[in-house]
N, C-alpha and C positions, 0 to 999 in steps of 0.2 A: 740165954743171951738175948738181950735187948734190941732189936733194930730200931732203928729212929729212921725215919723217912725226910730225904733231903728234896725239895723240889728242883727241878731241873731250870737250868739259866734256859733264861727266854731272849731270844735274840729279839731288838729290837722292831719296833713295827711298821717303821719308816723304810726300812732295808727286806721287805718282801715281795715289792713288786719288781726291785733290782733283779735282785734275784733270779724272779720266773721270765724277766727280758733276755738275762743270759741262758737259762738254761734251750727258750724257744731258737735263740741265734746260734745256739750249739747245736740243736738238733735241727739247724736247717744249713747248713756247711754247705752241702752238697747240691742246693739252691744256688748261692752266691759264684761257686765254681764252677758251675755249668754260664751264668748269665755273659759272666767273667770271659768265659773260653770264645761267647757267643759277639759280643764284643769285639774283641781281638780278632776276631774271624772277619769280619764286616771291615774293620778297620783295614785287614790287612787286602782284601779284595780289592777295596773302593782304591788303595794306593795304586793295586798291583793295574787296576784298569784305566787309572790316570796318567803310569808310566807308558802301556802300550797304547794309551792314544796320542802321546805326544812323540814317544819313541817305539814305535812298534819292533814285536819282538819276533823271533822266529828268524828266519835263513831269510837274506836280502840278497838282489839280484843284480849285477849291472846292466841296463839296458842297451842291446846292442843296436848298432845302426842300422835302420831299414829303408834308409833314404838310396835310392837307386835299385833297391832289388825288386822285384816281381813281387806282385802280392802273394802267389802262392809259396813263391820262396818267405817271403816275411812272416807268413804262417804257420807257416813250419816250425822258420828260427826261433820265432817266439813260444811257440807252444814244446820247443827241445829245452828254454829256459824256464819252464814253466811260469812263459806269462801265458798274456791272452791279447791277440792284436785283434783290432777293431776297424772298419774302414769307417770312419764319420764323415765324409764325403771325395767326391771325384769332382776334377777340374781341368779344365784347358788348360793345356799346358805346349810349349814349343820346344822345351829345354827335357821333358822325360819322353818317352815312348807311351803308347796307350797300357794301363794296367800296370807299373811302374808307382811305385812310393816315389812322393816328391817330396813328403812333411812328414812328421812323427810328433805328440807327445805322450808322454816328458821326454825330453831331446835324451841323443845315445848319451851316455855315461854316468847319466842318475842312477844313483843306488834307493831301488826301491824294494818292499814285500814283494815273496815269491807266490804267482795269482794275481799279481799287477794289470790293469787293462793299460794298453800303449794305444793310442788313439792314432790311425794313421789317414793321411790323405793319397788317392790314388790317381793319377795320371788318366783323363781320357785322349790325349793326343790331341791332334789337329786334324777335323775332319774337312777337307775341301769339297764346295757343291759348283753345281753350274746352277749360278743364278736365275733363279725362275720369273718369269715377265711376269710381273704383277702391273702391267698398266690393265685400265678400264678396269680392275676391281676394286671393289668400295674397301673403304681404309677399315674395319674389320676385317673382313675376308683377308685382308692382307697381312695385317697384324695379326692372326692366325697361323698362315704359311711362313710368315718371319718365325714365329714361337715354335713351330713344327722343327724349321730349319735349327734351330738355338741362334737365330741372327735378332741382334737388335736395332731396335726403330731408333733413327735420329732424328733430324732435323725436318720438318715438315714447313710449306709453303703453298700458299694459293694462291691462283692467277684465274683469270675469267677466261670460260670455254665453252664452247656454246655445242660443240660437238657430246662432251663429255657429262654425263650426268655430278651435280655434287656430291664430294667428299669421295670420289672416286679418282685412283690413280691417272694422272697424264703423263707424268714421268717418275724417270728413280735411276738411283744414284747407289751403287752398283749398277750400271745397265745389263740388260737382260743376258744371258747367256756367256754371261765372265764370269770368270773364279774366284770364288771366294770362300773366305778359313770362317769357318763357327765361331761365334760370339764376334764376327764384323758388324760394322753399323752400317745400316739402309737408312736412306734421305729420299723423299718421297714428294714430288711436286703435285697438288692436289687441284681439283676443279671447284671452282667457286660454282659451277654450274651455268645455265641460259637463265636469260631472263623467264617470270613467270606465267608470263604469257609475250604475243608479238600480236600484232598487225598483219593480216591477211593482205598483200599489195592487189593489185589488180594485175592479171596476166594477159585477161581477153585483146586480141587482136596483135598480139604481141609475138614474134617470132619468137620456137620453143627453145633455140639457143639464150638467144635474149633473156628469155623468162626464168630459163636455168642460173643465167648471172644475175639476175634482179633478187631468185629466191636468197642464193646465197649472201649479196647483200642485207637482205632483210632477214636475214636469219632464220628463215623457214625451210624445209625440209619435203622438196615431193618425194612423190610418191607415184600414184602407176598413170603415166602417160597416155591414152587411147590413143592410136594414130587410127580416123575412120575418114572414110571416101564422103565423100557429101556429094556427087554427082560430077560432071561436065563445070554444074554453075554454084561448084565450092569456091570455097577460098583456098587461096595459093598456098601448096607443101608446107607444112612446118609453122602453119597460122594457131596459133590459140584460138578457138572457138567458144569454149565452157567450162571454168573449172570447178572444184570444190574441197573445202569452203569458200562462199564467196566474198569478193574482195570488201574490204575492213571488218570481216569479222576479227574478235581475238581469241586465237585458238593455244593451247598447248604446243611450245616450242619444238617438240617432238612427234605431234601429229601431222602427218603426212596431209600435203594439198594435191588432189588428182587433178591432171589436165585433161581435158580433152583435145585434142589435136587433128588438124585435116590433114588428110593423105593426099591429098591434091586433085585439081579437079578428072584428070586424065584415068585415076586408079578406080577400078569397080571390079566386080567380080569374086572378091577376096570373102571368106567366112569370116562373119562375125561370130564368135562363142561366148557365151556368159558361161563361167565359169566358176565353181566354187572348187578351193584349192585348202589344203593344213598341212600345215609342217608340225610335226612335233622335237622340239628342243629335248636332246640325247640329255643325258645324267650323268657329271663327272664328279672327280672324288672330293672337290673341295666344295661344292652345292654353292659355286660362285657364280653370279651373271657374268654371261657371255655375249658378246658382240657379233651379232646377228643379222645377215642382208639376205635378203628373199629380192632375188632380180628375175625379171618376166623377157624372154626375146619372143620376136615374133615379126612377122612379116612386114611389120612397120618401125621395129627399132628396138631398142635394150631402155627397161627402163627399172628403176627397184622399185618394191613395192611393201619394203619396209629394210631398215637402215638403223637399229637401235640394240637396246641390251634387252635379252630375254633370259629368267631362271629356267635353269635343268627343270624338265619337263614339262614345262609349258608349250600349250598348243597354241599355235596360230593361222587365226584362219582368215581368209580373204575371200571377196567374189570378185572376178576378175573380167574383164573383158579384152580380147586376145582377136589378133586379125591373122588369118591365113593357118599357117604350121607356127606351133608357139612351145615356146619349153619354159621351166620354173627353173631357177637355179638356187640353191640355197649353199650358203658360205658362212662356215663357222670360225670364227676371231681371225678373220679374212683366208680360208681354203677352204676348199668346195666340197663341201658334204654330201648333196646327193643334185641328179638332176632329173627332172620329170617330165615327162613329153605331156601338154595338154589338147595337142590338137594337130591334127597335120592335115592340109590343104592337097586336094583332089589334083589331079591333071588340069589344067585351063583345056576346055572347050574353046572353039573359036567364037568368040564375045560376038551375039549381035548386035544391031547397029544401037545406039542410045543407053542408057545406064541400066543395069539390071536391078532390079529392085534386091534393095540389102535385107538380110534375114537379122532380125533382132529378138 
């Protein structure tokens, strides 16, 4: 038998590369299913977290009311519903008791997530003080002890004082030692101050009463008096003899002008002491000047020897000249802080005839 050989059909040449595109997409199924599932997954996430952030999911809570309970009752309540209460601030208040919710958010009856913060506010009460003198302290210092107290600064005014250094308390409003609620407003009359300097007037030959009302006229301010004998052929009791600074200088409104003064012509016998004397200014809590009078007696008269504000610890010191038995007295925001004996005058001998010569 004969076989004849048949050639095989040829599939065309155009339909080869078809072909191996299918068989490559066949054999990668399991590429496309996985990409597919990956997809789907992403899509359904990205839904599911745009639904809980508009409508969050999970157990929702009524928020109960904590307005009038006690914080640590609110605290409680809150954390038995599983929120979380928060104090975001404390306030004067007349209508709760101190430590008392007077505010809440979000207000009771919102349906929020369970782990909700409820922000609350707490009651400090009304605290009542006795109003503290803040005259003679400089307007810091004061507005300082307002801020301490929780009182605030109102209205403020200035009037000319010649006693009163500037920007330092003359009056207020609250006056000193009245009752007052936290967060009251203080009104505060201020000092424009003295002028910046004055005119020394002339005192000599002037009676010391006279010469007291003259300073005060001119706005000058003495200082230590010497009452001294000048013999039989002085000038009459109570005469200005020498003072200092002398007259028209222009001094600082607050520096002190010393007389010197006759004791009269009949007086002799009496010690004269020079004297050097300090005081040192005590340290209180507020480190505020204080109004401060150092006064000299002595066997010719009472006279101060300084009259003004001094800071906590400051020393002051003076030389003194003192007739007979003499004491210092020193007064802090006018009560008597301490007193010093500087000298005390012997028995009188029976005076022989004519002046005794004075000891300087």
């Amino acid at each position: 038998m004969i076989l004849k050989e048949t050639p095989l059909a040829r599939r065309p040449a155009h339909r080869a590369p078809l072909a191996r595109g299918l068989r490559w997409l066949e054999d990668r199924d399991w590429i496309l299913a996985l990409a597919l599932a990956f997809a789907v997954g992403v899509g359904v996430w990205f839904g599911r977290a745009i639904k809980d952030f508009f409508a969050p999911s999970g157990a929702t809570v009524l928020v109960p009311s904590l307005v009038g309970q006690t914080e640590s009752d609110a605290t409680r309540e809150s954390e038995r519903l599983g929120l979380k209460s928060v104090v975001v601030s404390r306030a004067i208040s007349e209508q709760y008791p101190k430590d008392v919710v007077m505010g809440q958010q979000p207000p009771a009856g919102t349906h929020v997530r369970e782990g909700r913060q409820v922000s609350i506010v707490v009651s400090r009460g009304v605290n009542i003080y006795s109003m503290p003198d803040l005259r003679y302290q400089s307007l810091r210092n004061a507005r300082l002890e307002l801020s301490r107290l929780r009182l605030d600064l109102g209205r403020t005014r200035y009037v000319a004082n010649d006693d009163v250094p500037a920007n330092h308390v003359v009056a207020q409003d609250p006056p000193p030692l009245s009752s007052v609620r936290e967060g009251s407003t203080v009104s505060f009359v201020l000092s424009k101050g003295p002028p910046a300097a004055v005119r020394v007037p002339s005192f000599v030959d002037m009676d010391v009463e006279r010469a007291r009302a003259e300073a005060e006229r001119a706005k000058v301010h003495l200082g230590q008096i010497v009452w001294t004998p000048f013999g039989r052929s002085g000038p009459p009791r109570g005469i200005v003899v020498r003072q200092l600074p002398g007259p028209g200088v222009l001094a600082d409104p607050f520096a002190p002008v010393s007389l010197q003064v006759s004791a009269g012509p009949g007086e002799y016998g009496y010690l004269l002491r020079q004297v050097h004397a300090a005081v040192l200014i005590p340290n209180n809590e507020t480190d505020a000047a204080q109004r401060v009078r150092v006064q000299v007696r002595d066997d010719s008269g009472t006279w101060n020897v300084f009259d003004s504000y001094a800071q906590p610890g400051q020393r002051l010191d003076f030389n003194l000249t003192v007739i007979g038995t003499a004491w210092l007295d020193t007064y802090l925001n006018n009560e008597l802080l301490n007193q010093t004996q500087l000298g005390k005058e012997p028995p009188l001998a029976t005076p022989a005839p004519g002046p005794v010569p004075l000891r300087r």
